[in-house]
C-alpha positions in Angstrom: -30.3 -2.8 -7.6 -30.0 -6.3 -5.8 -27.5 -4.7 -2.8 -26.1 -7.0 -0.7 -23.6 -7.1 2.0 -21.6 -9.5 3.9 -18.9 -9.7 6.7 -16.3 -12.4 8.0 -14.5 -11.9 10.9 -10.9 -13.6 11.1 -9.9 -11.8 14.7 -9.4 -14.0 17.6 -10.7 -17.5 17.3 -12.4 -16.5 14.1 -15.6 -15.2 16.1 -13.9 -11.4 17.1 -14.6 -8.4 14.8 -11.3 -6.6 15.3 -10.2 -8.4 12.2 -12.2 -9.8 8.4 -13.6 -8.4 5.8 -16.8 -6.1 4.6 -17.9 -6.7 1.6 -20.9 -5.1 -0.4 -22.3 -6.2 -3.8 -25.0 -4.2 -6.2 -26.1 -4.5 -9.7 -25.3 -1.1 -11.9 -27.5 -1.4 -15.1 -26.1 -4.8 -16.3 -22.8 -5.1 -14.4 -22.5 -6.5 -11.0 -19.9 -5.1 -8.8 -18.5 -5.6 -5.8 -16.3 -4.2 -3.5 -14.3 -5.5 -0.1 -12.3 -3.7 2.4 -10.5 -5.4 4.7 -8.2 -5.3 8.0 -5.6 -7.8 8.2 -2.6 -8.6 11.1 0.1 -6.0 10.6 3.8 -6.2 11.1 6.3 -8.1 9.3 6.5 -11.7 10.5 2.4 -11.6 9.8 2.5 -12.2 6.3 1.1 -16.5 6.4 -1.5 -14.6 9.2 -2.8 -12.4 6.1 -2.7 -15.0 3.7 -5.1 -17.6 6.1 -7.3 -14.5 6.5 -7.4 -13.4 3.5 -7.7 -17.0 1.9 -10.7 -17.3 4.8 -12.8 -14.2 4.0 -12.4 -15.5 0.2 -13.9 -18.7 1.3 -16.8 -17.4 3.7 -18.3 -14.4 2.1 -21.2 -14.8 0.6 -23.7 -12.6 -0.3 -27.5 -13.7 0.0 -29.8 -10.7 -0.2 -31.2 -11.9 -3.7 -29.2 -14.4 -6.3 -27.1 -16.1 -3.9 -23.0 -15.1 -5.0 -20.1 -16.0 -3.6 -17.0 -13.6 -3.3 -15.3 -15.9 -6.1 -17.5 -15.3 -8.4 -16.0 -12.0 -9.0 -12.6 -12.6 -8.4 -10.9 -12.2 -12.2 -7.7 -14.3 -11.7 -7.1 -17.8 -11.4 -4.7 -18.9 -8.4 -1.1 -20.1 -8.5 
């Protein structure tokens, strides 16, 4: 029950969908999961590319089909 999805693109100038994140949410009796797939800027000198994206998509997403949730709310580790 309560499915929800969301996307954030991070491609070119934030608006192009070659690069972001999917991310879908559910409830499964009384656990909510969710899951997020995501395509990031490969190559070696990248890696501060993949961090901004990834530190954007965890910023943006939000899911809003039901209880409104945001993609921190079920992230289980607390940042260094």
């Amino acid at each position: 029950t309560l499915v929800s999805n969301s996307t954030v693109p991070t491609g070119f100038m934030g608006i192009a969908g070659n690069k972001g994140g999917v991310g879908v949410r559910f409830r499964f009796y009384e656990t909510d999961i969710c899951f997020v797939n995501s395509h990031f800027a490969s190559g070696d000198g990248q890696k501060e590319r993949r961090n901004e994206d990834y530190l954007t998509i965890e910023a943006r997403m939000a899911f809003t089909d039901g209880p409104i949730y945001s993609l921190k709310d079920y992230i289980w580790y607390t940042p260094a």
